[in-house]
C-alpha positions as CSV (number, residue, x, y, z in Angstrom):
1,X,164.0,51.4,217.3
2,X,166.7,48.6,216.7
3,X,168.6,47.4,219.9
4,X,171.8,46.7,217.7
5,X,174.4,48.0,219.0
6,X,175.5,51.3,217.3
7,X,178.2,53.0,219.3
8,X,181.5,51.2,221.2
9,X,183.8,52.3,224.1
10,X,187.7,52.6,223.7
11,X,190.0,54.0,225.8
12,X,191.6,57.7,224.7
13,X,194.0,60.5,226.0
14,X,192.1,64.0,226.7
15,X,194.2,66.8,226.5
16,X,192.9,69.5,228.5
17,X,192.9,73.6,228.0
18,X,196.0,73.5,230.2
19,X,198.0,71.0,228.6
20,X,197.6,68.1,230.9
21,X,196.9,64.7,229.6
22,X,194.4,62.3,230.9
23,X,193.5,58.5,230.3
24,X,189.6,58.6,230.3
25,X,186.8,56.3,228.2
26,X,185.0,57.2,225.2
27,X,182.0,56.4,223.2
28,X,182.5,55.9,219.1
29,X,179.9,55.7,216.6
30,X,180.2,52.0,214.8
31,X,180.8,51.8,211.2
32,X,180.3,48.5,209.1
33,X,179.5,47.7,205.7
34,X,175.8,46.0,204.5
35,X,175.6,44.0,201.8
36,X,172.5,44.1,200.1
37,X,171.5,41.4,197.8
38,X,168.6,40.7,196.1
39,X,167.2,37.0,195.3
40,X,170.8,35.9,196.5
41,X,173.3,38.3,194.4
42,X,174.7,41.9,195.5
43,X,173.5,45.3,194.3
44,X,174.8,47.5,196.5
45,X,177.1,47.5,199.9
46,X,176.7,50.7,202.1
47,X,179.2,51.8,204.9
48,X,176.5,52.0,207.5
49,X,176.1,52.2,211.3
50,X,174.5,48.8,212.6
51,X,170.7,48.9,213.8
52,X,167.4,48.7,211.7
53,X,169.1,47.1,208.4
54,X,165.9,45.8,207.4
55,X,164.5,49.1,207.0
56,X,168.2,50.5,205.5
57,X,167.4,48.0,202.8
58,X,163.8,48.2,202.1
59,X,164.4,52.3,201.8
60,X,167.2,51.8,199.6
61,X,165.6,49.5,196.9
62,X,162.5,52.0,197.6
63,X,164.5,55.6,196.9
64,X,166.5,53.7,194.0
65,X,163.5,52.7,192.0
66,X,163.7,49.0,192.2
67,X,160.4,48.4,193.9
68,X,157.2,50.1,194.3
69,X,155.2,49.1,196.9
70,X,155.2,47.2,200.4
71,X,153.6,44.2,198.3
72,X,157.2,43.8,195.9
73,X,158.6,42.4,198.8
74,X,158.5,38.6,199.7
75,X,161.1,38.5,202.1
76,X,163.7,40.6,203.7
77,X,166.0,39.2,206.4
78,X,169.4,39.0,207.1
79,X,171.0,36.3,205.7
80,X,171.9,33.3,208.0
81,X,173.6,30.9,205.2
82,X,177.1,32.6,204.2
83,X,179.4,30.8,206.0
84,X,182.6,33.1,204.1
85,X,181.4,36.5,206.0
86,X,179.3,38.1,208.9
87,X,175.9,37.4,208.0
88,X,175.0,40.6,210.7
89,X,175.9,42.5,207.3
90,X,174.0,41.2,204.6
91,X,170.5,41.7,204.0
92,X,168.5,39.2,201.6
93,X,165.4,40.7,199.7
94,X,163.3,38.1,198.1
95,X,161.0,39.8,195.3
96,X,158.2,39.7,193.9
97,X,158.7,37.1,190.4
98,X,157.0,40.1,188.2
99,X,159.9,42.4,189.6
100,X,163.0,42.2,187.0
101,X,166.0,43.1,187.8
102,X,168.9,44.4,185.5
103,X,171.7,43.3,188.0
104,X,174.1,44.4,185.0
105,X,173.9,48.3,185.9
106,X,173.2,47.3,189.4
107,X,177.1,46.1,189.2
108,X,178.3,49.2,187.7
109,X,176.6,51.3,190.4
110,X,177.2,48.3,193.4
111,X,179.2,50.7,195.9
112,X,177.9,53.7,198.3
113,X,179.5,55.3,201.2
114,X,178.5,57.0,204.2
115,X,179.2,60.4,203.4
116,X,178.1,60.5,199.6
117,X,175.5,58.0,199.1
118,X,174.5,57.8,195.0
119,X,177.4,60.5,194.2
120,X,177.9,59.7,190.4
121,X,176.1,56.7,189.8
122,X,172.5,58.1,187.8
123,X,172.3,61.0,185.8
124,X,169.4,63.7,187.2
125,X,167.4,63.0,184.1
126,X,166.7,59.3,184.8
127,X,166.0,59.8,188.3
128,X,163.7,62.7,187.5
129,X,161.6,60.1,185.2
130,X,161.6,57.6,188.5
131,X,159.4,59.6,189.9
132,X,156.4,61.9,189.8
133,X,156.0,65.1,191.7
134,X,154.9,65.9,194.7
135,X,151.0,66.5,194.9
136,X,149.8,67.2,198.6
137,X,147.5,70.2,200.2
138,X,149.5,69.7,203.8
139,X,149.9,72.8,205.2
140,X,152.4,73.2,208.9
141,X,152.7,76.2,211.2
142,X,155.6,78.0,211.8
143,X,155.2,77.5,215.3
144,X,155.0,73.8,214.8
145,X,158.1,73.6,212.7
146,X,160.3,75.8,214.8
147,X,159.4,72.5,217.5
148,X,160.9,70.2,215.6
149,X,164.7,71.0,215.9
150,X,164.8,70.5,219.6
151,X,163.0,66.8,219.0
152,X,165.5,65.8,216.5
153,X,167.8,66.5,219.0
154,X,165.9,64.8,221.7
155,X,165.5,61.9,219.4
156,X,169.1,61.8,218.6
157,X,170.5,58.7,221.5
158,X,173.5,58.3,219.9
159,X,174.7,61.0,218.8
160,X,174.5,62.2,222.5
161,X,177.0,59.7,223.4
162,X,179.4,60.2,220.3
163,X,178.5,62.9,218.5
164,X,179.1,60.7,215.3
165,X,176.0,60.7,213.8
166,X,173.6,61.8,211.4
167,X,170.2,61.6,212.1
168,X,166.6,61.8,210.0
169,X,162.6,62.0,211.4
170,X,159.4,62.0,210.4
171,X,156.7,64.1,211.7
172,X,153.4,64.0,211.2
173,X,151.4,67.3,210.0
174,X,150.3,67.7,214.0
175,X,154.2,68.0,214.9
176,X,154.8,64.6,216.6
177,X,157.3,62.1,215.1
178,X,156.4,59.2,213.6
179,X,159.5,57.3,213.5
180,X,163.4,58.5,213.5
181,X,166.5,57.2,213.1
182,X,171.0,58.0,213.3
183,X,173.5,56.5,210.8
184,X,177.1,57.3,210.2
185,X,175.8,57.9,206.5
186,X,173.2,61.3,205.9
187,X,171.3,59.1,203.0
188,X,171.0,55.7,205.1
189,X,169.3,57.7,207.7
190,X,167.2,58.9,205.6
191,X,166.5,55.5,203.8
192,X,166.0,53.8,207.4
193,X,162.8,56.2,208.1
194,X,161.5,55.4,204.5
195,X,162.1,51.7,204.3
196,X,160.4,52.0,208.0
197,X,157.2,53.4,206.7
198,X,157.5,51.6,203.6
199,X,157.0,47.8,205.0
200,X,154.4,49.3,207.2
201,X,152.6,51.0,204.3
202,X,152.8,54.2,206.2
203,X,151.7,56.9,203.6
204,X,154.3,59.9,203.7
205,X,151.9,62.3,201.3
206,X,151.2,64.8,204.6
207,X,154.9,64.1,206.5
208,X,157.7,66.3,206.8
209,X,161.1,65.1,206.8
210,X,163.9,66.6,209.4
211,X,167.7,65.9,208.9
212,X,170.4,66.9,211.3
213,X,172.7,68.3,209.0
214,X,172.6,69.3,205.1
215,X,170.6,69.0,202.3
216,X,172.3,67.2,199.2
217,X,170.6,66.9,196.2
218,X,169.9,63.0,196.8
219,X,168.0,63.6,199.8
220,X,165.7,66.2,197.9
221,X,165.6,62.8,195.8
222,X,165.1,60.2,198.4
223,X,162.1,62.4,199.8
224,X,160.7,62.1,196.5
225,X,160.8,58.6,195.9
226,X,158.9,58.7,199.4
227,X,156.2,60.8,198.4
228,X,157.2,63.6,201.3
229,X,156.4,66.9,200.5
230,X,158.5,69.0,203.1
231,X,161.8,68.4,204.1
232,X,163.9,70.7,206.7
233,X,167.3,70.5,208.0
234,X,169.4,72.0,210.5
235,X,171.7,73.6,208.0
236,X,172.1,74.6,204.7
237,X,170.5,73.1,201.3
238,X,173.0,72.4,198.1
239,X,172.2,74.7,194.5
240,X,171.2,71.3,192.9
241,X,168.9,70.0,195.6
242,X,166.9,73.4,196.0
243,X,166.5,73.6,191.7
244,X,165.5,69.7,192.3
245,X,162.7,70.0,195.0
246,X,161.1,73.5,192.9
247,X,161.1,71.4,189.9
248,X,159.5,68.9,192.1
249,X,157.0,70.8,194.0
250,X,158.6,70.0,197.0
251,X,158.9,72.7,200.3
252,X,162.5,72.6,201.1
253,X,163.8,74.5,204.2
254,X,166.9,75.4,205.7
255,X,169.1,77.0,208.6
256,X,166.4,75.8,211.4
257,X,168.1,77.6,214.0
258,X,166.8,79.1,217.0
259,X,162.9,80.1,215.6
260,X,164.5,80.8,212.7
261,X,164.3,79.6,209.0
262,X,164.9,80.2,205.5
263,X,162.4,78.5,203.3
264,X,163.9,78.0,199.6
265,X,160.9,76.4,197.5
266,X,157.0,75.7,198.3
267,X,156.7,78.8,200.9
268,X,153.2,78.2,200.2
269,X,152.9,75.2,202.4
270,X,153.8,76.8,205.6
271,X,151.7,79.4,207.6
């Protein structure tokens, strides 16, 4: 995990159950903006919490269909030459020359925030053709799955502090996590576990993903783009992202609350 900082202290007024008022400290998630620019111009900018951009990035040009595979990439850094702004939010991706990019509808769809990620900016038909369904024979216990909740939560430093953030994971078909992540923004945390496994050519075919809160239709999306054939959340799944993940052979699952479940699509791959 990232050592950036991701939460800061401030000083608030508590007012307690019987009125009285109190001076105390508290812990607030961080919230910045990334830039992310490829061979030197902008595509995108992302209200984001700080920690594990490189991965933010790398997920993000992965889930949008720029690039491919881990070998697309050149370079990834943040950048250290833009004297006009802070450089701690900007990430530089150097592709590969055979990669083209049409940074004409990049501009048009250059803005994302934290709570609504690609909201409006692709129609579901061209996403749909981005990407092929899922194919995988994995196959997860209940008994394994009904685990996971209270290892999200364990996984979740942040959050314990503020109780700010989002949060994503990836487990392995055995139950144990392979990496996770918090951001401010649903989608980022789920692009920071993709673009994780994606530079280390981790392959996601026999994962399940976990998110701390609900299902949108571009998460059912983002999963997709990263080849991961279950994804469960805490709460509740969106119309469009459980007709999405059926179309998709995807397993989508919801409400994962106290042994309990409601499994929307692909009930075949859990036992």
């Amino acid at each position: 995990m990232s050592r950036a900082t991701q939460s800061r202290q401030i000083t608030i007024r508590k007012l307690s159950a019987n009125q009285s008022i109190t001076v105390a400290p508290d812990k607030v998630a961080l919230e910045e903006p990334l830039e992310i620019r490829i061979r030197g111009k902008a595509i995108a900018t992302t209200m984001r919490t700080p920690g594990n951009d490189i991965d933010l990035a790398a997920g993000f040009i992965s889930t949008e269909g720029i690039i491919k595979k881990r070998s697309d990439i050149l370079e990834i850094a943040h950048c250290t030459d833009d004297k006009t702004t802070d450089d701690r939010n900007i990430i530089n991706v150097y592709l590969h020359p055979d990669i083209s990019i049409d940074y004409e509808k990049m501009d048009r769809q250059s803005y994302t925030n934290s709570s609504c990620g690609i909201c409006g900016k692709k129609s579901i038909e061209s996403l749909q053709s981005l990407f092929p369904s899922i194919e995988s024979d994995i196959s997860i216990s209940i008994e394994k799955l009904n685990r996971f909740p209270e290892k999200l939560k364990n996984a979740q430093d942040t959050f314990k502090q503020t109780g700010g953030l989002h949060a994503a994971a990836l487990f392995d078909k055995y139950g144990s996590i392979v990496y996770s992540s918090e951001d401010v923004g649903r989608h980022n945390a789920v692009d920071k576990v993709i673009g994780y496994s994606m530079l280390r050519e981790i392959d996601l075919s026999s994962t399940v993903l976990m998110v701390s809160g609900r299902v949108s239709y571009e998460i059912i999306q983002k999963s997709l783009a990263g080849k991961i054939p279950i994804v469960a959340a805490i709460s509740a799944p969106t119309s469009l992202a459980i007709e999405f993940a059926n179309e998709n052979n995807q397993t989508l699952i919801g409400f994962m609350r106290n042994n309990k479940m409601n499994i929307y699509t692909g009930h075949e791959r859990v036992h």
